[in-house]
mmCIF file of the N, C-alpha and C atoms, coordinates in Angstrom:
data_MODEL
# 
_entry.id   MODEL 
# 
loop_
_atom_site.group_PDB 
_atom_site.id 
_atom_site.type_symbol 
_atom_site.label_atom_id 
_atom_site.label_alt_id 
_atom_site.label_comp_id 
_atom_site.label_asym_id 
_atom_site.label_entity_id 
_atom_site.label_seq_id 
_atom_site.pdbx_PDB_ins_code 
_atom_site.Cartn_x 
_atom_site.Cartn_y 
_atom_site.Cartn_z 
_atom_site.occupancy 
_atom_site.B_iso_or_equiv 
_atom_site.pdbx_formal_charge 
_atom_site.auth_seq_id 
_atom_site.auth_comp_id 
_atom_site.auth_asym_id 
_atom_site.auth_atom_id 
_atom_site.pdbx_PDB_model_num 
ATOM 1   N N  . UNK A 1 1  ? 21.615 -39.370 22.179 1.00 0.00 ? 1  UNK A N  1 
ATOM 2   C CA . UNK A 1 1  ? 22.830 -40.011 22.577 1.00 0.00 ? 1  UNK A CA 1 
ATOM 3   C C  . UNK A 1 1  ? 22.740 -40.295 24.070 1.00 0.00 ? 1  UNK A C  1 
ATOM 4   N N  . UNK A 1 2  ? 22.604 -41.483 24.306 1.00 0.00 ? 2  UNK A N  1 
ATOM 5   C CA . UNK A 1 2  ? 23.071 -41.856 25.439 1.00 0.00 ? 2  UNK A CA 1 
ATOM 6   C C  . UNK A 1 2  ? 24.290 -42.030 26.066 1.00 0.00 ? 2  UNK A C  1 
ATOM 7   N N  . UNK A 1 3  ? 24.778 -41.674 27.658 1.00 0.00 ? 3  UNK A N  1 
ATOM 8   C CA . UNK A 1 3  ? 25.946 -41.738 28.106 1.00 0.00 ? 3  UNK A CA 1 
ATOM 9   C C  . UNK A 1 3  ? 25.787 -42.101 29.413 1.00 0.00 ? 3  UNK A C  1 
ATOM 10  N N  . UNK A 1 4  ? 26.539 -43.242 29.481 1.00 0.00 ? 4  UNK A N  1 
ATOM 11  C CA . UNK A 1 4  ? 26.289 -43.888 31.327 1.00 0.00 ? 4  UNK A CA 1 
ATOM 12  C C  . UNK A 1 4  ? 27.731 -43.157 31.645 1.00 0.00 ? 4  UNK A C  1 
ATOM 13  N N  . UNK A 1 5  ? 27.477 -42.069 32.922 1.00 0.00 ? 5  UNK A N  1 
ATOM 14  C CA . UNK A 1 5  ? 28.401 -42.030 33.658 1.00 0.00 ? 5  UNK A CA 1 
ATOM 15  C C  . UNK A 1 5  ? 28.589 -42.827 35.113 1.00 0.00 ? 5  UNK A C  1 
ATOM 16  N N  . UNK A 1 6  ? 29.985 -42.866 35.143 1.00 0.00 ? 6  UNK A N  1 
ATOM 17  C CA . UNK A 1 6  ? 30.837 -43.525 36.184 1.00 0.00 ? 6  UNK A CA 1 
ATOM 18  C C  . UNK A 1 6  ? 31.801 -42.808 37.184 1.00 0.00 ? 6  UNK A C  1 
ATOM 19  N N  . UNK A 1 7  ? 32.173 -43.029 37.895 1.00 0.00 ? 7  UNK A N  1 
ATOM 20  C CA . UNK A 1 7  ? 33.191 -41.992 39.010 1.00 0.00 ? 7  UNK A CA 1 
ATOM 21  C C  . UNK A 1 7  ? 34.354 -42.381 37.983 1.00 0.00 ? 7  UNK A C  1 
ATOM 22  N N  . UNK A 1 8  ? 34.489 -43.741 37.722 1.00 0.00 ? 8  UNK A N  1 
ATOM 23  C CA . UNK A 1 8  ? 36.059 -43.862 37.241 1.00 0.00 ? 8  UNK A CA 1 
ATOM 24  C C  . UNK A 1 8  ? 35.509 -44.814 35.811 1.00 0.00 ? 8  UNK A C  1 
ATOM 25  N N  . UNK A 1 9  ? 35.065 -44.296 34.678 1.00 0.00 ? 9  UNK A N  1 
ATOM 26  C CA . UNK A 1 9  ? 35.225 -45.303 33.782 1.00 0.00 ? 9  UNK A CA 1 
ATOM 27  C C  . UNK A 1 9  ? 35.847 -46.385 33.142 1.00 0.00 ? 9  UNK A C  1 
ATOM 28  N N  . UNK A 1 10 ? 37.179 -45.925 33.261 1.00 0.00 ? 10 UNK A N  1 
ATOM 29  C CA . UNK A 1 10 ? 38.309 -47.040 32.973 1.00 0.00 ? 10 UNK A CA 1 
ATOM 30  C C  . UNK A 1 10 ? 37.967 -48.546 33.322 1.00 0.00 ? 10 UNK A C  1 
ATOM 31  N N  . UNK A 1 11 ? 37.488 -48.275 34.561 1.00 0.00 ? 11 UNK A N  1 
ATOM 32  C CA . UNK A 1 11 ? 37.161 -49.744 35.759 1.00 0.00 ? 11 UNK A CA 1 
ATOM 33  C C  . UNK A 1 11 ? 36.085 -50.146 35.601 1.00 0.00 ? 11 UNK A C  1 
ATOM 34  N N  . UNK A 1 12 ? 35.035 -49.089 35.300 1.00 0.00 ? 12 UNK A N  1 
ATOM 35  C CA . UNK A 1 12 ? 33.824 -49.178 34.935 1.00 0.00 ? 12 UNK A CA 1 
ATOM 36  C C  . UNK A 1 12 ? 33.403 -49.036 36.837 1.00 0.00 ? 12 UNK A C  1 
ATOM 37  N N  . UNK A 1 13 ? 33.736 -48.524 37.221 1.00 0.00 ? 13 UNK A N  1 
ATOM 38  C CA . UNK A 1 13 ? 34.230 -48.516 38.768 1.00 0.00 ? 13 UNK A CA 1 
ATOM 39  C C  . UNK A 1 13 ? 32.736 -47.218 39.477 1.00 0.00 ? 13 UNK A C  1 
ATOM 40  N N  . UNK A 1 14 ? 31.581 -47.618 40.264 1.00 0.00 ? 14 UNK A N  1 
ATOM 41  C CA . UNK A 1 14 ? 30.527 -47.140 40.565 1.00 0.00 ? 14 UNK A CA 1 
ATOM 42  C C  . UNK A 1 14 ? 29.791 -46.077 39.688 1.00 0.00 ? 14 UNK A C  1 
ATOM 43  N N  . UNK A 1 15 ? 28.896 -46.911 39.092 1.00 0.00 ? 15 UNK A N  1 
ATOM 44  C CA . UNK A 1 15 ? 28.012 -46.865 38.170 1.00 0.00 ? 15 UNK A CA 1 
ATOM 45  C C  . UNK A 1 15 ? 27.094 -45.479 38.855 1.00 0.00 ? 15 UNK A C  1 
ATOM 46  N N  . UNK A 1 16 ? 27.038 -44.231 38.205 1.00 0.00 ? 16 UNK A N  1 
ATOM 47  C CA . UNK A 1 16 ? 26.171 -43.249 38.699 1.00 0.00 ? 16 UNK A CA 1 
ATOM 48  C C  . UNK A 1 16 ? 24.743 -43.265 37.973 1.00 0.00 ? 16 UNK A C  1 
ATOM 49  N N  . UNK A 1 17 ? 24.920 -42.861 36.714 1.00 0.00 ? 17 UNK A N  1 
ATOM 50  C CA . UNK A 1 17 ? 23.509 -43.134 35.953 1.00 0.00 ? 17 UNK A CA 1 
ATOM 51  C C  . UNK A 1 17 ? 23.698 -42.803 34.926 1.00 0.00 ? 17 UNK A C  1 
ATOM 52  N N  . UNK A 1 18 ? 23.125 -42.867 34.061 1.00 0.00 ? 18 UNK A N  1 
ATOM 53  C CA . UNK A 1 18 ? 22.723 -42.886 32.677 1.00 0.00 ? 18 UNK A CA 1 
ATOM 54  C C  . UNK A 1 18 ? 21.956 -41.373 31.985 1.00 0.00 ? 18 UNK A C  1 
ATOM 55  N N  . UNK A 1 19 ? 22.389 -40.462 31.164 1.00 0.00 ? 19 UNK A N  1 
ATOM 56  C CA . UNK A 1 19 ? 21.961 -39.571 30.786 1.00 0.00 ? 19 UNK A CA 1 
ATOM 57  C C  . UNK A 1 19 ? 21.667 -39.790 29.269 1.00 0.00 ? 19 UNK A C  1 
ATOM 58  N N  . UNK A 1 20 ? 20.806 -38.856 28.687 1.00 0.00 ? 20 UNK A N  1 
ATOM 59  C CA . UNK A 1 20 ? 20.621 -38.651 27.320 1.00 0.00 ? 20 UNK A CA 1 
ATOM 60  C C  . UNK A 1 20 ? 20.485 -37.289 26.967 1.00 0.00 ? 20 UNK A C  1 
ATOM 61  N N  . UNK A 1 21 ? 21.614 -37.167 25.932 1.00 0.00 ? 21 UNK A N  1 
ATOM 62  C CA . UNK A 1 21 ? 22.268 -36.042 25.510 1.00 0.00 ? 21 UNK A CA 1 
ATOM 63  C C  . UNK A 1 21 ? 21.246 -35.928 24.031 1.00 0.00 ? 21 UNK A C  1 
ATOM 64  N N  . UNK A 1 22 ? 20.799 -34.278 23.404 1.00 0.00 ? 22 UNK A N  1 
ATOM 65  C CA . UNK A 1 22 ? 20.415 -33.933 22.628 1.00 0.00 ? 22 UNK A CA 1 
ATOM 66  C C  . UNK A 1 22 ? 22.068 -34.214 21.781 1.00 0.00 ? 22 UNK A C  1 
ATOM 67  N N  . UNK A 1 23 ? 21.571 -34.593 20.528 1.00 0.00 ? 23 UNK A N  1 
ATOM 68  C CA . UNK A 1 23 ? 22.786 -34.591 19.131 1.00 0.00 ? 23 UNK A CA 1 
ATOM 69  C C  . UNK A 1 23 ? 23.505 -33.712 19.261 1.00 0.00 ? 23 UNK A C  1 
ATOM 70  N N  . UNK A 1 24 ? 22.785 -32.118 18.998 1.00 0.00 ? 24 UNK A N  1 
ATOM 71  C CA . UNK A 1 24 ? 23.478 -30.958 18.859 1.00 0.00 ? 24 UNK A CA 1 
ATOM 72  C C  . UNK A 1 24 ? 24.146 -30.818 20.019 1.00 0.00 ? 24 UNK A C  1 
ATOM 73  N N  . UNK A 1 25 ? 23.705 -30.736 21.064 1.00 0.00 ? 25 UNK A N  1 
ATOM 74  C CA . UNK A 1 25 ? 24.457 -30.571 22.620 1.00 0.00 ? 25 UNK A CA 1 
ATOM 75  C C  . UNK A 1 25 ? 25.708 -31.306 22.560 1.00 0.00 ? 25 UNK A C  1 
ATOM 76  N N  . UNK A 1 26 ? 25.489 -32.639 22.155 1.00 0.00 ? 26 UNK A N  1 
ATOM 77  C CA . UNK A 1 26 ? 26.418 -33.457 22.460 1.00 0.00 ? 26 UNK A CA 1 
ATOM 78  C C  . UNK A 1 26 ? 27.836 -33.308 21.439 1.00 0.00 ? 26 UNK A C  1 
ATOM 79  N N  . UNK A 1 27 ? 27.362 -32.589 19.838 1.00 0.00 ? 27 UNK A N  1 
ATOM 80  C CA . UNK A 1 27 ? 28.192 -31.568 19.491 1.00 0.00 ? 27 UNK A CA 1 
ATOM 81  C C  . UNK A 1 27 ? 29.006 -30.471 19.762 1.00 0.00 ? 27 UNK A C  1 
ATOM 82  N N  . UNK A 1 28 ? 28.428 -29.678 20.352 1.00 0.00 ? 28 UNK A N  1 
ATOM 83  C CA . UNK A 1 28 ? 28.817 -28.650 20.393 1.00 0.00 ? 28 UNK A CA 1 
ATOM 84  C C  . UNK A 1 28 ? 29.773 -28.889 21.225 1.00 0.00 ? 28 UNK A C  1 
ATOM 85  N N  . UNK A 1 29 ? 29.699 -29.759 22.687 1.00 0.00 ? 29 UNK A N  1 
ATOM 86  C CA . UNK A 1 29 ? 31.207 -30.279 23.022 1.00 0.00 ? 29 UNK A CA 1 
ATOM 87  C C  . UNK A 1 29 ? 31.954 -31.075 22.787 1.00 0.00 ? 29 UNK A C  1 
ATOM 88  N N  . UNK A 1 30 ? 31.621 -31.949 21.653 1.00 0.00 ? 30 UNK A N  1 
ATOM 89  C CA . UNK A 1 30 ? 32.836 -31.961 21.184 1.00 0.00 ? 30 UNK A CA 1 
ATOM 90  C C  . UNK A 1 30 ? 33.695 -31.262 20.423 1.00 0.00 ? 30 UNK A C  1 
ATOM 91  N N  . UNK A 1 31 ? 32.956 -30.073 19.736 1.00 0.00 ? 31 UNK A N  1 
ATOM 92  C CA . UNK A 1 31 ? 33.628 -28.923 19.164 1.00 0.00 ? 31 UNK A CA 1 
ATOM 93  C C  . UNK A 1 31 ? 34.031 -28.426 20.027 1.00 0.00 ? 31 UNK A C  1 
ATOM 94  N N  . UNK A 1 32 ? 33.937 -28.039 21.326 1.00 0.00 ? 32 UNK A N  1 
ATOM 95  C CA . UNK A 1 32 ? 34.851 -27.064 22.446 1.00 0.00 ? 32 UNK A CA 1 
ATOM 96  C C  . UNK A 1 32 ? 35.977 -27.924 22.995 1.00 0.00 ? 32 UNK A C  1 
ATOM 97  N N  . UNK A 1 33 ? 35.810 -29.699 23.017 1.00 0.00 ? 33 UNK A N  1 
ATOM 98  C CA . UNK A 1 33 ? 36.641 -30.099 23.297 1.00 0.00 ? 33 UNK A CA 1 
ATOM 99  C C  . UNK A 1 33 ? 38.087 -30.181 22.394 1.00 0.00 ? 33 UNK A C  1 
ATOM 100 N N  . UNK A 1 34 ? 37.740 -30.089 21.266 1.00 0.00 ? 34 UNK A N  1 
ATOM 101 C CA . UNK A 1 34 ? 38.758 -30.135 19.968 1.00 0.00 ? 34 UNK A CA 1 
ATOM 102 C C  . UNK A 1 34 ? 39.376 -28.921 20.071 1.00 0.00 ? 34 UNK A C  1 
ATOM 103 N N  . UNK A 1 35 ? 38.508 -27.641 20.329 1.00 0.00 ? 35 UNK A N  1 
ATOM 104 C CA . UNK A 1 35 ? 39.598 -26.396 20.468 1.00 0.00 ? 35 UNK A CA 1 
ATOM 105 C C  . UNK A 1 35 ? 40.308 -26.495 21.782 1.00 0.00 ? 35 UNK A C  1 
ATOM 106 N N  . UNK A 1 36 ? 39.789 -26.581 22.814 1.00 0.00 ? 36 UNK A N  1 
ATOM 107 C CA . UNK A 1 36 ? 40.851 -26.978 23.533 1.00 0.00 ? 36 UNK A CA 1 
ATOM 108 C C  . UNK A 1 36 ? 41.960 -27.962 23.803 1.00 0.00 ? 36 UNK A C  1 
ATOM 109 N N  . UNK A 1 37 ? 41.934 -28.893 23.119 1.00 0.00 ? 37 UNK A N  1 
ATOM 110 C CA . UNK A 1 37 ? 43.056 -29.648 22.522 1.00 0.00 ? 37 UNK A CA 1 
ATOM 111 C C  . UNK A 1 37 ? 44.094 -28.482 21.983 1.00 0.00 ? 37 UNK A C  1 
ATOM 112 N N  . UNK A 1 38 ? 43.496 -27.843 20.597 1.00 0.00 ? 38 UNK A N  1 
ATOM 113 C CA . UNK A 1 38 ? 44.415 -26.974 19.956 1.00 0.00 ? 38 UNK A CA 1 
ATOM 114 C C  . UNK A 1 38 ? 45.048 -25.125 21.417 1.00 0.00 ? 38 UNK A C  1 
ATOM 115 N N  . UNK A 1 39 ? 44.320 -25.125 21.934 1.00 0.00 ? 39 UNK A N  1 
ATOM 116 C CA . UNK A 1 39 ? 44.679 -24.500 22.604 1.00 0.00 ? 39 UNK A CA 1 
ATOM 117 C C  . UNK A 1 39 ? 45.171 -25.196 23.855 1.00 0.00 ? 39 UNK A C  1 
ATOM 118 N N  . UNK A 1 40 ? 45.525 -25.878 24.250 1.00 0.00 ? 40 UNK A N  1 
ATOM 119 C CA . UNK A 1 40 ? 46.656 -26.189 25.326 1.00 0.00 ? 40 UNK A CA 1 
ATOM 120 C C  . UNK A 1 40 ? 48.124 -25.799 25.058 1.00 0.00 ? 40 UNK A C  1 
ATOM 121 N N  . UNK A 1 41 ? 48.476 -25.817 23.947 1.00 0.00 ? 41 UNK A N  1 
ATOM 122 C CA . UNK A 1 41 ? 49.821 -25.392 23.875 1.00 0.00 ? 41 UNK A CA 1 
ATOM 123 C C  . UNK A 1 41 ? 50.030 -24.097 24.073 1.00 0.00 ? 41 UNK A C  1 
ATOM 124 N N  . UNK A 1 42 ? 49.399 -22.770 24.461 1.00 0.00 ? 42 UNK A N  1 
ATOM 125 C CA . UNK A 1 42 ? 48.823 -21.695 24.643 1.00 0.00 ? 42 UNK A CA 1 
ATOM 126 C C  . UNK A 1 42 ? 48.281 -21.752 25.866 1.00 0.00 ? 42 UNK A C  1 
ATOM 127 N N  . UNK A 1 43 ? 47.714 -22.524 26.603 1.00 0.00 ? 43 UNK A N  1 
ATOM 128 C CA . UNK A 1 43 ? 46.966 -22.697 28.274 1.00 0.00 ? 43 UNK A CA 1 
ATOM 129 C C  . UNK A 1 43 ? 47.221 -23.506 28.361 1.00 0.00 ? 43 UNK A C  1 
ATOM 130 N N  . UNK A 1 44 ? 48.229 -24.382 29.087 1.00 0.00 ? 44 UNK A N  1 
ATOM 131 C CA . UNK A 1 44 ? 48.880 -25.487 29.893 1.00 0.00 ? 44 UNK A CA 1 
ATOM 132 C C  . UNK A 1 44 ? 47.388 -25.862 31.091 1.00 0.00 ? 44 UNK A C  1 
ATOM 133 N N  . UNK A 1 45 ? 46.680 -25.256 31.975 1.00 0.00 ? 45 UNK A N  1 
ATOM 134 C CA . UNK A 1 45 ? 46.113 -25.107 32.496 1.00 0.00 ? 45 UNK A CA 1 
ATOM 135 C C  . UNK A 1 45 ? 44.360 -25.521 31.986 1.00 0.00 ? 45 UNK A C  1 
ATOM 136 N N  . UNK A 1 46 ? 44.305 -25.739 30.605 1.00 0.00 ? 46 UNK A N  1 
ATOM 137 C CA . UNK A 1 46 ? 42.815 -25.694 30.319 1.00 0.00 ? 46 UNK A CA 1 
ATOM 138 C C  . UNK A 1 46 ? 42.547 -27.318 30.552 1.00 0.00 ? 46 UNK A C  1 
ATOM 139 N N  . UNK A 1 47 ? 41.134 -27.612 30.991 1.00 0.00 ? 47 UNK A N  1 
ATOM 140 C CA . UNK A 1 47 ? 41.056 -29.002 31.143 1.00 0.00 ? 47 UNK A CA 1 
ATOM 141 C C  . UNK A 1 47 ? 40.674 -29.413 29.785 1.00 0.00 ? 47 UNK A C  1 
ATOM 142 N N  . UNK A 1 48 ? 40.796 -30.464 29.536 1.00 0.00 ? 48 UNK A N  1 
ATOM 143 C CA . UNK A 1 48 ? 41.223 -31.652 28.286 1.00 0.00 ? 48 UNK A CA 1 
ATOM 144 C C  . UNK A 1 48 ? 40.732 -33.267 28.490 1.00 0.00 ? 48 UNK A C  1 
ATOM 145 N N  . UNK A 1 49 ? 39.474 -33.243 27.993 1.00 0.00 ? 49 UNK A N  1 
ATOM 146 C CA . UNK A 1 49 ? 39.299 -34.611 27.972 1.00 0.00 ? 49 UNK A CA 1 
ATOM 147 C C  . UNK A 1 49 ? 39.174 -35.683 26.971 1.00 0.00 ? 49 UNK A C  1 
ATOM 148 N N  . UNK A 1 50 ? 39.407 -36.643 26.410 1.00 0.00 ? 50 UNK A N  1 
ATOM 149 C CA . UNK A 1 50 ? 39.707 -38.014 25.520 1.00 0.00 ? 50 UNK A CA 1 
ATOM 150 C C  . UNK A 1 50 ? 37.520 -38.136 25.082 1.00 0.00 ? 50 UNK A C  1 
ATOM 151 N N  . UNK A 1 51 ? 37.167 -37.000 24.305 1.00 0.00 ? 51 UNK A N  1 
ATOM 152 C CA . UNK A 1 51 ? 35.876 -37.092 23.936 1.00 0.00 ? 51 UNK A CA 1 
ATOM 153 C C  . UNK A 1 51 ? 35.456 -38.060 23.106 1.00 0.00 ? 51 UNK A C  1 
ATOM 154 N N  . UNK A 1 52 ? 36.655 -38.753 22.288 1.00 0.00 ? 52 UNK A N  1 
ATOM 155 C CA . UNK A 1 52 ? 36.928 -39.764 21.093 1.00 0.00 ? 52 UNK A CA 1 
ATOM 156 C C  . UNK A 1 52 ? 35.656 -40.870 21.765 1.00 0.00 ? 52 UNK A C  1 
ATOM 157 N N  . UNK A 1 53 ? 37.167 -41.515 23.131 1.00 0.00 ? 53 UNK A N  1 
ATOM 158 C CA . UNK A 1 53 ? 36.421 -42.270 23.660 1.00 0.00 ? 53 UNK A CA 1 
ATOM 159 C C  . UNK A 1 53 ? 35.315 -42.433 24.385 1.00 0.00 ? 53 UNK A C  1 
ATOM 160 N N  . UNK A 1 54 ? 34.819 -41.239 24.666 1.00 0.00 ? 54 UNK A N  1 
ATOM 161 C CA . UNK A 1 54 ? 33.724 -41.278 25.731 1.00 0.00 ? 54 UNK A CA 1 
ATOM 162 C C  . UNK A 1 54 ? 32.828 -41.371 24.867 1.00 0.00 ? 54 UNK A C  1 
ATOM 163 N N  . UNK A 1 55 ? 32.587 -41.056 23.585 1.00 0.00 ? 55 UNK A N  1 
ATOM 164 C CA . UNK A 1 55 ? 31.564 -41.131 22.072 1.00 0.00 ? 55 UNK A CA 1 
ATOM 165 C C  . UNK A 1 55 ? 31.790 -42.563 22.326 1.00 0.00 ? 55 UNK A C  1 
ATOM 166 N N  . UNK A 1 56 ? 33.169 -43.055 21.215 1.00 0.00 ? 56 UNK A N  1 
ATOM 167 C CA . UNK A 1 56 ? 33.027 -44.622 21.187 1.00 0.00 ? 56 UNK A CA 1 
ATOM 168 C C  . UNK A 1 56 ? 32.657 -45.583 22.458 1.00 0.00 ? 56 UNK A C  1 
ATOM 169 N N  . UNK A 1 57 ? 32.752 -45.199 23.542 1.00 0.00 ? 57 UNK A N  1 
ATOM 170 C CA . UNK A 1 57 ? 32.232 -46.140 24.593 1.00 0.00 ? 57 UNK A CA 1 
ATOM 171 C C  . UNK A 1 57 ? 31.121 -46.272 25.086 1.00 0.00 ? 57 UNK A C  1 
ATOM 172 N N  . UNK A 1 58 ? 30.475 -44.467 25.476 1.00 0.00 ? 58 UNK A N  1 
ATOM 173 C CA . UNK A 1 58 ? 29.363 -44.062 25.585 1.00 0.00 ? 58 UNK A CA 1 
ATOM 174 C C  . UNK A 1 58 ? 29.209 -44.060 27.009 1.00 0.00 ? 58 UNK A C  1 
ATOM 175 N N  . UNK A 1 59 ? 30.273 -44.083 27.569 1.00 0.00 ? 59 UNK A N  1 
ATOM 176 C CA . UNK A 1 59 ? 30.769 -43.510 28.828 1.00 0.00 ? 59 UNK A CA 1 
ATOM 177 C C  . UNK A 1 59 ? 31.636 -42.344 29.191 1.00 0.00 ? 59 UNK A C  1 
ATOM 178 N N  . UNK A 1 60 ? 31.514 -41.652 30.177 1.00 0.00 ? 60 UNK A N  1 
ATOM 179 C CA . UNK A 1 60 ? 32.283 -40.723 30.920 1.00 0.00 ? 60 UNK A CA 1 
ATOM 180 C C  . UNK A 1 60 ? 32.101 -41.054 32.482 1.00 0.00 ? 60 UNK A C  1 
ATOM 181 N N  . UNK A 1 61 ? 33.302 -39.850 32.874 1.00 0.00 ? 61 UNK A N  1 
ATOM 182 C CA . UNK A 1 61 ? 33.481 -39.982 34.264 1.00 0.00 ? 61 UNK A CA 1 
ATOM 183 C C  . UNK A 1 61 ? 32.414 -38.374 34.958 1.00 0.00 ? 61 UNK A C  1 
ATOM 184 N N  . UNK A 1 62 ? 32.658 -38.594 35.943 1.00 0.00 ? 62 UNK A N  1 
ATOM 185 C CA . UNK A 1 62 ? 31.788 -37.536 36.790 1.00 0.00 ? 62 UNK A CA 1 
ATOM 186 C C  . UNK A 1 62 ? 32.445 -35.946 36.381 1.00 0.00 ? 62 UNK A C  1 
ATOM 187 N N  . UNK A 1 63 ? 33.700 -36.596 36.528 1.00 0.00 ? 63 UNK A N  1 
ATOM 188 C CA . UNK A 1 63 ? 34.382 -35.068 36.579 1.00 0.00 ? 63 UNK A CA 1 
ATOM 189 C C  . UNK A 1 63 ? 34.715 -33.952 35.072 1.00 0.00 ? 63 UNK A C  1 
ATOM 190 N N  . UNK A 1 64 ? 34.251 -35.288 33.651 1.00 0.00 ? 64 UNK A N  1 
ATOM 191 C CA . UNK A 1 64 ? 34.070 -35.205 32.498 1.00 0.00 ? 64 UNK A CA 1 
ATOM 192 C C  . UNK A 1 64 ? 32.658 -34.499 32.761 1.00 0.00 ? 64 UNK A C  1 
ATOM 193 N N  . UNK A 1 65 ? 31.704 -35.048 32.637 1.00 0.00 ? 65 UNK A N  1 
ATOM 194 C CA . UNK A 1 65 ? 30.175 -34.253 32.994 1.00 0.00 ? 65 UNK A CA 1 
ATOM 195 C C  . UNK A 1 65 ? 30.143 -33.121 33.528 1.00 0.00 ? 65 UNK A C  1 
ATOM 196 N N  . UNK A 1 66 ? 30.530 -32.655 34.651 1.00 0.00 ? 66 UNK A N  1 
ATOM 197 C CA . UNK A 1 66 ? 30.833 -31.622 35.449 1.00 0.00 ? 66 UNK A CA 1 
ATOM 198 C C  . UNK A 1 66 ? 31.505 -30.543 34.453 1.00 0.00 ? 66 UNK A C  1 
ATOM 199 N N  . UNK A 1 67 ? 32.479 -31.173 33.763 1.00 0.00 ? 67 UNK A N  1 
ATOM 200 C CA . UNK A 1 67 ? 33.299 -29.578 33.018 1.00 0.00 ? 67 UNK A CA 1 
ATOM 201 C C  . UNK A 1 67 ? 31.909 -29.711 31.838 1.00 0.00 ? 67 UNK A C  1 
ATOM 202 N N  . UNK A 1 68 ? 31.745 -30.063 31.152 1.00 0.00 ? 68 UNK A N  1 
ATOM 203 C CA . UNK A 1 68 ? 30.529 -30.498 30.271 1.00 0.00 ? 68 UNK A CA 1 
ATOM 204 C C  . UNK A 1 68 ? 29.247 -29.567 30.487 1.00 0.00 ? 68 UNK A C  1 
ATOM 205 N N  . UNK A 1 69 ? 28.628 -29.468 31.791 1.00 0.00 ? 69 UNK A N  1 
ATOM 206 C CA . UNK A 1 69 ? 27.433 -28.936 32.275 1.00 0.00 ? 69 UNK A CA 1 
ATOM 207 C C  . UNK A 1 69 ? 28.361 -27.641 32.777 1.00 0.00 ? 69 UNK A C  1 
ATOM 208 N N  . UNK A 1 70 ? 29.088 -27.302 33.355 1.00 0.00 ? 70 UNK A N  1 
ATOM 209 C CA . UNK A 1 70 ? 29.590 -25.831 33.081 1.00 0.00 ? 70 UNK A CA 1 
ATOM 210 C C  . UNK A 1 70 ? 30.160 -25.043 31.792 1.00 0.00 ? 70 UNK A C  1 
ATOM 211 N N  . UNK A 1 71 ? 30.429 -25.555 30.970 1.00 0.00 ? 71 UNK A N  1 
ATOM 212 C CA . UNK A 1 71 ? 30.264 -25.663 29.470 1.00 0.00 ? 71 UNK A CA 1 
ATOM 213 C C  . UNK A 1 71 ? 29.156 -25.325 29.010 1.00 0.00 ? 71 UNK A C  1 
ATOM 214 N N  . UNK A 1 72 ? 27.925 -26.097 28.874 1.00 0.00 ? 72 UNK A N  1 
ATOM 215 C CA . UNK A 1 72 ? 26.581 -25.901 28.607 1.00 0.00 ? 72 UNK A CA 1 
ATOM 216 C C  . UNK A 1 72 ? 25.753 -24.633 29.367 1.00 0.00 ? 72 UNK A C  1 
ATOM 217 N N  . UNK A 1 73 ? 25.959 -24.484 30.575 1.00 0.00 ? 73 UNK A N  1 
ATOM 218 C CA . UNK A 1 73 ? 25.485 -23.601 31.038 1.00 0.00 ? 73 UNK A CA 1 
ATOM 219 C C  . UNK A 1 73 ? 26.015 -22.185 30.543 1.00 0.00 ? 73 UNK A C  1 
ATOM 220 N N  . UNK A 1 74 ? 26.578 -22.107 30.442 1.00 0.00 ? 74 UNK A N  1 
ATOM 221 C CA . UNK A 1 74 ? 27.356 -20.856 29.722 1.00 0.00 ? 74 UNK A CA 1 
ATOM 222 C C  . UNK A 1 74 ? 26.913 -20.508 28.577 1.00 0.00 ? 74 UNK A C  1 
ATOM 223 N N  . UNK A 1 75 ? 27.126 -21.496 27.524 1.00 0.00 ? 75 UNK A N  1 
ATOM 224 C CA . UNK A 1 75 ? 26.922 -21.010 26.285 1.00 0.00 ? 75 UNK A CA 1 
ATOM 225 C C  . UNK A 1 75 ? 25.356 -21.397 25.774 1.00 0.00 ? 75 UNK A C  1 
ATOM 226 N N  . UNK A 1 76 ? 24.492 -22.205 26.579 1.00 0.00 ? 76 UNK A N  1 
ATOM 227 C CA . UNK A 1 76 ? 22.863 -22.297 26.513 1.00 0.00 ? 76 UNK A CA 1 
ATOM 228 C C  . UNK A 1 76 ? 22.184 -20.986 26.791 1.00 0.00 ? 76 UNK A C  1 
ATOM 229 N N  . UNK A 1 77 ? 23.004 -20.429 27.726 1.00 0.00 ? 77 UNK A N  1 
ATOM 230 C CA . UNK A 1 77 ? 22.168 -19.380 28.489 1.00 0.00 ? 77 UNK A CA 1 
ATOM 231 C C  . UNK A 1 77 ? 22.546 -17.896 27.534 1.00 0.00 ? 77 UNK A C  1 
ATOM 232 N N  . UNK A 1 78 ? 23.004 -17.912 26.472 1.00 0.00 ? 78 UNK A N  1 
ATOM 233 C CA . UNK A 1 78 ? 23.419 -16.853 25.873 1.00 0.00 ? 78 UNK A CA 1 
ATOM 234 C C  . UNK A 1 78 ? 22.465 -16.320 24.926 1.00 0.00 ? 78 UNK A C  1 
# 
């Protein structure tokens, strides 16, 4: 899976680069992103990102990646 990130995707607004995500990797957050959906009503505070679209577009933003790779690092290293 490929994913071009951007500072601001919406705009498509400075193009950073282009990554390629393993399948499973690229699973597994969207499974952490779905529980945290269900857990916000319980943590007001947890970050929450629109993974739908970043699949269907095949874009994200910087600050999407960032929670993503602290995500991965965590649960890779276990």
């Amino acid at each position: 899976m490929k994913l071009t990130i951007y500072r601001f995707p919406e705009e498509k607004d400075q193009l950073i680069w282009t990554i390629d995500i393993k399948d499973n990797i690229a699973e597994m957050w969207y499974e952490e992103v779905w529980r945290r959906f269900w857990e916000i009503k319980t943590n007001p505070n947890i970050a929450i990102y629109d993974i739908d679209e970043s699949f269907e577009t095949w874009q994200m933003s910087i600050w999407h990646l960032e929670e993503m790779m602290k995500f991965l690092k965590i649960h890779l290293n276990k």
